[in-house]
DOTOR-542669 format. One record per residue (C-alpha): residue number from 0; x, y, z. Coordinates in Angstrom, 3 decimals. Example, Ala and Ser with C-alpha at 12.3 -4.5 7.8 and 13.67 -1.06 7.14 Angstrom:
DOTOR-542669
 num        u        v        w
   0   12.300   -4.500    7.800
   1   13.670   -1.060    7.140
***
This chain:
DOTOR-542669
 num        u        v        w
   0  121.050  113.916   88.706
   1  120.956  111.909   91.877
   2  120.766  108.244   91.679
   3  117.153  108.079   92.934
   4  116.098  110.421   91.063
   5  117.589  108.614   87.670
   6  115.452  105.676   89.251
   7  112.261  107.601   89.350
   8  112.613  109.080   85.494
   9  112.950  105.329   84.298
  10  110.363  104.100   86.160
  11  107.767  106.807   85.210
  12  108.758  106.287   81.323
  13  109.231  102.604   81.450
  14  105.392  102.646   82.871
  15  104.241  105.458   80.013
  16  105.831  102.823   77.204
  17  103.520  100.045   78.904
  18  100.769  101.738   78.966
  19  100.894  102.572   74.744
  20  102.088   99.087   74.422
  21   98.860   97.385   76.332
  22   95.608   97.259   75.413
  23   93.955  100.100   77.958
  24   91.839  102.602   76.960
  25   93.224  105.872   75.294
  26   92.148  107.985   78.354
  27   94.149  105.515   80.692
  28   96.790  105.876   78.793
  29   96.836  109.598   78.922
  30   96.670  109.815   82.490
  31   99.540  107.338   82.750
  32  101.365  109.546   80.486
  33  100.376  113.115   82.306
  34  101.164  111.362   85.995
  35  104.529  110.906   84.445
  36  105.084  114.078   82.479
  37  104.319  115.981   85.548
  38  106.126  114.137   88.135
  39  109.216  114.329   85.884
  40  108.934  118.047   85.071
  41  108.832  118.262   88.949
  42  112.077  116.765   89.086
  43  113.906  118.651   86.682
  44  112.770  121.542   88.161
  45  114.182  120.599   91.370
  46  117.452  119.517   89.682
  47  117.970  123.108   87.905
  48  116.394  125.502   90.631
  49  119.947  126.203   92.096
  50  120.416  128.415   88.895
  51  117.818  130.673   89.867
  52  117.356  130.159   93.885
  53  120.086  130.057   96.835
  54  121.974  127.113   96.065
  55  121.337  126.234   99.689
  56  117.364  125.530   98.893
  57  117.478  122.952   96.066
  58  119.346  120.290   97.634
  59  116.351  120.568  100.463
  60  113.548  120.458   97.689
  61  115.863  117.756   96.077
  62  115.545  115.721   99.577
  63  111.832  115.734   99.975
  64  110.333  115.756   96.968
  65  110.618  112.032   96.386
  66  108.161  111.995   99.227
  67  105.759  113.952   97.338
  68  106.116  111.812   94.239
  69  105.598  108.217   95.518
  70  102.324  107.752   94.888
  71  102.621  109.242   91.141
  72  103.789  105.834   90.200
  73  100.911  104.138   92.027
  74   98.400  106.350   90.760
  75   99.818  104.867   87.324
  76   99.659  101.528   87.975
  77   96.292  101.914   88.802
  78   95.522  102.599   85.323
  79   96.131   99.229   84.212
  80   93.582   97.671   86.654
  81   90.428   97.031   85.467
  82   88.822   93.782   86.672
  83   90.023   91.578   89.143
  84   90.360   87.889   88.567
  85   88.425   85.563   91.189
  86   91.481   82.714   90.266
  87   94.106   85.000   91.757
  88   91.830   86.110   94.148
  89   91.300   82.338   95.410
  90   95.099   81.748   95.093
  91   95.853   84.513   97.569
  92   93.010   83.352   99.975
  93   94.012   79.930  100.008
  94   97.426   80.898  101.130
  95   96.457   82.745  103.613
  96   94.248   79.877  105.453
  97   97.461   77.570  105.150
  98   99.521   80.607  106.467
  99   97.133   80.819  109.431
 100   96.888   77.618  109.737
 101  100.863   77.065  109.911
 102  100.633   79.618  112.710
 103   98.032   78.244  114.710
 104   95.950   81.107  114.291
 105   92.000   81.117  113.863
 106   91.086   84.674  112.741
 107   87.021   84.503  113.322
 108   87.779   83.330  116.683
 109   90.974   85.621  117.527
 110   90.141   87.622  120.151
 111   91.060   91.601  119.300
 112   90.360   94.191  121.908
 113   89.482   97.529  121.346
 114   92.662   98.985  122.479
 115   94.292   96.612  120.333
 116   92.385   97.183  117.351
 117   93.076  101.204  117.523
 118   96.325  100.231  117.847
 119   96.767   98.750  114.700
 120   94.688  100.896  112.741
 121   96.992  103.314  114.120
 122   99.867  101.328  113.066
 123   98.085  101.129  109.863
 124   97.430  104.917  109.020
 125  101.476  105.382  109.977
 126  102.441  103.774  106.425
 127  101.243  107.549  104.867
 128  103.882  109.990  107.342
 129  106.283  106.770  108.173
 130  108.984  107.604  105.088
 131  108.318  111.317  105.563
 132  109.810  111.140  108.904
 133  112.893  109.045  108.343
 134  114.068  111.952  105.811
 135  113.372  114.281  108.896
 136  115.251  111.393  111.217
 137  118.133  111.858  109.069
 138  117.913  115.908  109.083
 139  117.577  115.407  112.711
 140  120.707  113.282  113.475
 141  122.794  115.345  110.871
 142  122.559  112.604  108.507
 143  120.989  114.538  105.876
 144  123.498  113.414  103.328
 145  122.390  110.025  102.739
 146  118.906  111.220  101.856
 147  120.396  109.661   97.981
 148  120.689  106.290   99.836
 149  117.544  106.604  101.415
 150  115.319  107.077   98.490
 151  117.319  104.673   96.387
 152  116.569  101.385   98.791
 153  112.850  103.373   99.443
 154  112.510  103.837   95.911
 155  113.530  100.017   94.731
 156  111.340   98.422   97.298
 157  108.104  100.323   96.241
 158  108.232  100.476   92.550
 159  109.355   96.484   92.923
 160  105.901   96.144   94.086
 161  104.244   98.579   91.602
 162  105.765   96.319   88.785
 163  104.897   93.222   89.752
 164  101.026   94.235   90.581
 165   99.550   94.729   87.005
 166  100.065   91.032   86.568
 167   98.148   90.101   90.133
 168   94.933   91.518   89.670
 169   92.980   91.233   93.183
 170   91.161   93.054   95.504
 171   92.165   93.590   99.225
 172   90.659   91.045  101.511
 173   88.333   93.368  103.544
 174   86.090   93.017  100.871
 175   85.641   89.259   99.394
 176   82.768   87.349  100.525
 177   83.790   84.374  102.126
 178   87.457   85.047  103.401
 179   87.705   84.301  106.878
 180   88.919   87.841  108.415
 181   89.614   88.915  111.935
 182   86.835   90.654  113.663
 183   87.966   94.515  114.164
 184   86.166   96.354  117.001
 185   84.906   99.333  114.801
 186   86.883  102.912  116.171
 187   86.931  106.166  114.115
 188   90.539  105.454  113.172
 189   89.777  102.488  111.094
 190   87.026  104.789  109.389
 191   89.534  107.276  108.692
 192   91.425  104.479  106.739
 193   88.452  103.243  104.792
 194   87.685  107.149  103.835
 195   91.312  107.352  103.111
 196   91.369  104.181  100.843
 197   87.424  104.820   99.179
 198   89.409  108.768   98.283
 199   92.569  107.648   97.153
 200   93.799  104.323   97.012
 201   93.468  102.614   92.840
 202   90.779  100.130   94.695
 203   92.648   96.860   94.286
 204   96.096   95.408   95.948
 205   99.571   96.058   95.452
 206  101.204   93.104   95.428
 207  103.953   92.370   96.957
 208  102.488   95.056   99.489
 209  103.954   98.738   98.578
 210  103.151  100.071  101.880
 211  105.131   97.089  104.027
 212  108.007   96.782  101.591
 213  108.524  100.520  101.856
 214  108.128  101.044  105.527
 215  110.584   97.761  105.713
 216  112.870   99.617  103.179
 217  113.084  102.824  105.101
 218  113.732  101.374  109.244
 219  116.353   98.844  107.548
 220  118.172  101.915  106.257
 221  117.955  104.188  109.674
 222  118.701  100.761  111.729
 223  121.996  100.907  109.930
 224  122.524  104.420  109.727
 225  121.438  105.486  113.255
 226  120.930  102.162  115.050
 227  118.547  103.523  118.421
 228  116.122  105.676  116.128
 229  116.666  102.828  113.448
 230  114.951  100.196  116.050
 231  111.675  102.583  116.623
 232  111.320  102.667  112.766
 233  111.482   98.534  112.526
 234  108.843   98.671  115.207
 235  106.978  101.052  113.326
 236  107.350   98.769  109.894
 237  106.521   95.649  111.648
 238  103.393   96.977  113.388
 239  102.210   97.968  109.830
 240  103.206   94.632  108.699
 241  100.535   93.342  111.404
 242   98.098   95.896  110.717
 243   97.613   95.156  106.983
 244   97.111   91.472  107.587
 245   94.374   91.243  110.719
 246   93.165   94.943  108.967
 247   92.382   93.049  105.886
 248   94.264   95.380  103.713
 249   96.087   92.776  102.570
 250   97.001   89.393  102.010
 251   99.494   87.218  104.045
 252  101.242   86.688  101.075
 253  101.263   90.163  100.297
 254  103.019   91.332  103.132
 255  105.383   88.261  103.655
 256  106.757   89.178  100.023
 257  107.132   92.773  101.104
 258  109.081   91.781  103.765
 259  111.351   89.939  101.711
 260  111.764   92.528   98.760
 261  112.649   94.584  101.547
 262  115.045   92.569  102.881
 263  116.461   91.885   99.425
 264  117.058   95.551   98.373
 265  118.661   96.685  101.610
 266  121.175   94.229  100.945
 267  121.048   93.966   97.199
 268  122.260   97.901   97.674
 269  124.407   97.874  100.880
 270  127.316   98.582   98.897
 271  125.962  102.410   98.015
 272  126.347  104.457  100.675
***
């Protein structure tokens, strides 16, 4: 077993023993424990499908399939949301006028363009192929062997957030009464991330922010391992990092924490590759 995938199997389980342990429903519980039943069974059958495919297949399924498992986790996580609290809620949006106000930044008054605005929603909609791609970066500069490392720093960064956001329960900003939010020129790509988020998303925060913290995770890691195609990613990340805030995805203090547990795995696991 790969070290991210060890990492994934403990995470789904430790999240299937917290959901028998709290007080949720039986059916939340039982999708907690299917999400994780599944996903696992996916991975073992990626770990043992060299005995009965060309050997030269599984490591590829091995590669991507992380990609196609991230959001099992969230989906879990999810389960254990089931009201928001207006105290944390307040919390967050009282930080974020001090933040703004540290900055020197009005957002009612800040002036965004429509160019800008698609821009960022643009930005924004990247966070879904954005850790995709840098496992195709790293197939693409013949890198492909640190796909371990990859998902390992990837891996730590999101599910830091997933832990932490059963105990910070808060909608996203976009949709408090009250919070003083950036005016967005409306475009069809910001309506393609509402659709998205109505479809898919568990309908509260992740907090620190999941997205940011693994965006951040994934250019820090192709910075270092391929430096020019490294510096697009931390573009990339940081344009997301944007996006969330004046999008109202997120809180400030959201994404500032993302940043750091970024930051703080990259180097926390320099030492692997």
């Amino acid at each position: 077993m790969r070290v991210a995938e060890w990492i994934e199997v403990a995470f789904f389980s430790v999240l299937v023993l917290a959901a028998w342990r709290s007080p949720l429903a039986r059916r939340r519980r039982f999708r907690v424990t299917a999400f994780a039943t599944l996903a696992i069974a996916a991975i073992l059958a990626a770990r043992f499908m060299s005995y009965f495919v060309s050997p030269h297949f599984s490591p590829v399924v091995r590669d991507w399939l992380p990609a196609a498992l991230l959001l099992v986790p969230y989906w879990q996580v999810g389960e254990f949301f089931t009201i928001p609290k207006p105290s944390v809620q307040a919390r967050l949006a009282a930080f974020d006028v001090s933040f703004f106000k540290a900055v020197h930044i009005q957002p009612a008054k800040a002036s965004i363009g429509p160019l800008r605005a698609l821009y960022l929603e643009l930005a924004y909609l990247m966070v879904y192929p954005l850790i995709p791609l840098g496992i195709a970066t790293l197939y693409i500069a013949g890198m492909r062997h640190n796909s371990d490392y990859y998902w390992v720093v990837v891996l730590l960064a999101t599910y830091t957030c997933f832990a932490v956001t059963p105990f910070v329960p808060a909608l996203p900003p976009r949709v408090l009464t009250g919070y003083d939010r950036f005016e967005i020129p409306p475009n069809s790509v910001r309506a393609l991330n509402r659709w998205v988020l109505r479809r898919a998303s568990i309908q509260a925060i992740t907090f620190p922010s999941a997205h940011v913290a693994a965006s951040t995770a994934a250019a820090l890691v192709l910075l270092r391992l391929e430096p020019p195609l490294g510096l697009i990613f931390i573009w990339g990340a940081l344009s997301i990092a944007v996006a969330t805030i004046v999008g109202g995805y997120h809180y400030a203090a959201d994404v500032l924490l993302a940043l750091l547990v970024a930051v703080l795995v990259f180097v926390g696991t320099f030492w692997l590759r």
